[in-house]
N, C-alpha and C positions, 0 to 999 in steps of 0.2 A: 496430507494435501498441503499447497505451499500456498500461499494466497498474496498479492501486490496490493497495498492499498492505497490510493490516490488521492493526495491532500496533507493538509497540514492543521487542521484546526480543532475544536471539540468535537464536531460530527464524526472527526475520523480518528480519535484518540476513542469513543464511544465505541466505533466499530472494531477497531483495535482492541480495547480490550473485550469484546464480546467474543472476538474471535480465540483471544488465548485460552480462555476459558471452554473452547470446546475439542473435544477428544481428539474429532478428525482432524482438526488445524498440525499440522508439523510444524511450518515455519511459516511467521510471518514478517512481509516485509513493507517498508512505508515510503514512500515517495511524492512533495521530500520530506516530510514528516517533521517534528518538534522534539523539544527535545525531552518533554511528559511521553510522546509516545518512544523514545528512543531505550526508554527500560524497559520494554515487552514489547519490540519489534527489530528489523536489524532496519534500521537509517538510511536511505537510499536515496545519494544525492543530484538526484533529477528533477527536474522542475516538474510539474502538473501539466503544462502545457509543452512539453519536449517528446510527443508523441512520437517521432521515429526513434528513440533513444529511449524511452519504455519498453516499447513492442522490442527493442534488441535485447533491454534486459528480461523480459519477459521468457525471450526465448530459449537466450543463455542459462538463464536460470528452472527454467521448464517449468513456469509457474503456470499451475493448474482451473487459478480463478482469480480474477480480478473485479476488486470494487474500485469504483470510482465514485467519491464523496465530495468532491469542490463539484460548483455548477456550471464554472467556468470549460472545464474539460469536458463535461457533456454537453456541451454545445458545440467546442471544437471538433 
């Protein structure tokens, strides 16, 4: 499974690395992440709030689930 994850801070270096550590994860990616999570994730540099340019990477990349970890973006 591929997984987006949304943010940049300890909530999402946490979920980050919860997710390496699990079997199903294949690939995971961070946006636009830090550079602690850029050792066990690929770096993706888009902002948290650049939602048309998510949803394109998203789909380019056929990513199968996304988290969103800032609170900023679930309110956008």
């Amino acid at each position: 499974m591929k997984v987006l994850v949304v943010g940049s801070g300890g909530r999402e270096h946490a979920i980050v690395d919860a997710l390496f550590r699990s079997p199903s994860v294949d690939k995971i990616y961070c946006a636009p992440g830090n550079a602690g999570i850029a050792g066990i994730a690929e770096w993706v540099a888009i902002g948290a709030m650049e939602f048309e340019k998510l949803v394109a990477f998203a789909k380019e990349n056929e990513i199968d689930f996304t988290i969103i970890g800032m609170d900023d973006p679930l309110v956008g």
